[in-house]
N, C-alpha and C positions, 0 to 999 in steps of 0.2 A: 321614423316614417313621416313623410310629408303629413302636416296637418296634427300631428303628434306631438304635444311639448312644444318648447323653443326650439329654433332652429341654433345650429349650435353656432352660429355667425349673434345671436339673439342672445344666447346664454351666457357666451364668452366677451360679447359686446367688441369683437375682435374681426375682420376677414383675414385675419392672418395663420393659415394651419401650422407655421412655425411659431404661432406667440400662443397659441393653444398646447400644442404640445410641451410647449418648455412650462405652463402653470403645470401641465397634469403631470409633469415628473417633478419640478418644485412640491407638488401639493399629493403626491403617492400616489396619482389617479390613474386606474389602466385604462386605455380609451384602444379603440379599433376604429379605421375610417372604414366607413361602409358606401362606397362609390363616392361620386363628387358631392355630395351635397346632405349624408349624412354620417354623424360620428356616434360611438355607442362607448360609455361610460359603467367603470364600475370601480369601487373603493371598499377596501373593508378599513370600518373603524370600531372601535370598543365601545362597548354599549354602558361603561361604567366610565366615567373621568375622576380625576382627582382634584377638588376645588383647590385653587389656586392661593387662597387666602386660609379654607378653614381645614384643606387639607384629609374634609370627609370623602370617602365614595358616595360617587350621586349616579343615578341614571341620568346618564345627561346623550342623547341619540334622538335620530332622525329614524329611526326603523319603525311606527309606529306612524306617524304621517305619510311617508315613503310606501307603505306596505297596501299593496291594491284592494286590500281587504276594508282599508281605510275608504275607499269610493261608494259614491252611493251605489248601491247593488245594482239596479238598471243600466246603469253607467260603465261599470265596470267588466256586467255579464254582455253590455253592447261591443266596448274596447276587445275584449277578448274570441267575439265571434269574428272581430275585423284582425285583429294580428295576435300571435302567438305572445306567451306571456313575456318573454324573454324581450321583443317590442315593443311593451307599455313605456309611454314614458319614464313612469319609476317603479319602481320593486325592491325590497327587503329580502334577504335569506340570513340564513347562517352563515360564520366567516370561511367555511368551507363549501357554501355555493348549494347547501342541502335548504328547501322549504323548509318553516316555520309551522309547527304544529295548529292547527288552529285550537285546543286547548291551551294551549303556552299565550297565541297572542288573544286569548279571550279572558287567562291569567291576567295578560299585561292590562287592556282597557281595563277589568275590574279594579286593578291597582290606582290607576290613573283617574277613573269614575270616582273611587273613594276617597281622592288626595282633591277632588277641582271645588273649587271653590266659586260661588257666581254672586255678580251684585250686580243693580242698577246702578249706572253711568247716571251722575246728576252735572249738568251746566256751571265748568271751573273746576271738576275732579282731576287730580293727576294722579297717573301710580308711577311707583320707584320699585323696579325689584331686582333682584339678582336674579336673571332668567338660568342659571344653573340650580338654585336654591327651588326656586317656582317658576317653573316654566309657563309660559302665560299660551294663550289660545283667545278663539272669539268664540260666539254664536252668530248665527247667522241673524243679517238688520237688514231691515229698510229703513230708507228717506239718508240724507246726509249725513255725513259727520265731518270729522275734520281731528285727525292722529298726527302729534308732534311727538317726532321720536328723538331720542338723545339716544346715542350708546357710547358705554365708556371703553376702558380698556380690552381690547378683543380678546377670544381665548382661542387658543389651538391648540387638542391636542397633538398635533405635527412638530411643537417649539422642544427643542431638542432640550434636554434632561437635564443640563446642568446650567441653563438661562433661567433665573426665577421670573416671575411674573414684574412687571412693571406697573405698580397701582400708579390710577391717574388722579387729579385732586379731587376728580368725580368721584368717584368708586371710595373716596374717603370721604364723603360727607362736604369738602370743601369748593371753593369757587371754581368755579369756570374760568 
């Protein structure tokens, strides 16, 4: 819906409805165009990856940002008197399309609550992490700041099974 998200000319960074279509069958995304000027997006991915290097299962997913539950309640109970749930921007289910219990994702934050870890940012601080290992997040700030981001080698679990990862000399400790 207008005013809703990115527009998908915005999210695709594309006006082209054939350069859109051909990522979302590249990238296994089902999309439906919904008249001239909106598209509607859905994927299912596995809520568990397999790290690339150490080879553990991690939660490593988007279902927990994505899931409307994540909005602040005013916000989300206003979104929802305006369009049906199935029109929010984003939303989370099960990979069969069925709602998420809200005991299961009240499980999941508690898990996530117990794992976060918080410090003060002092002037010349860097962090280095493996965002599958510890996935990183903010609190909410005032006044400036100024985030130099580096990312190394990407991970997809879409890279088909028998391509192993390609560590970069980042991802090992070495030079740029």
């Amino acid at each position: 819906r207008a005013g809703l998200g990115l527009s998908w000319r915005e999210a695709f960074q594309t006006d082209s409805r054939a350069e859109v279509e051909a990522f979302c069958a590249e990238h296994r995304i089902a999309h439906a165009w919904i008249g001239d000027e909106h598209l509607r997006t859905w994927q299912r991915r596995a809520a568990f990856q397999r790290h690339p290097y150490t080879g553990e299962r991690l939660w490593f997913n988007h279902g927990m940002f994505f899931h409307a539950t994540s909005l602040e309640p005013g916000l989300r109970d206003a979104l929802l008197r305006s369009v049906a749930e199935e029109d929010l921007p984003y939303q989370t289910y099960y990979g069969d399309g069925s709602p998420i219990e809200a005991q299961t994702l009240a499980t999941i934050r508690s898990a996530i609550d117990r794992e976060t870890r918080r410090f003060d940012w002092r002037v010349g601080d860097v962090l280095i992490l493996d965002n599958m290992l510890a996935q990183h997040g903010r609190e909410p700030f005032r006044g400036p700041r100024r985030i130099l981001t580096i990312m190394s080698t990407p991970y997809s679990s879409l890279a088909p099974a028998d391509v192993p990862p390609t560590p970069s000399r980042l991802a090992l400790g070495g030079a740029a």
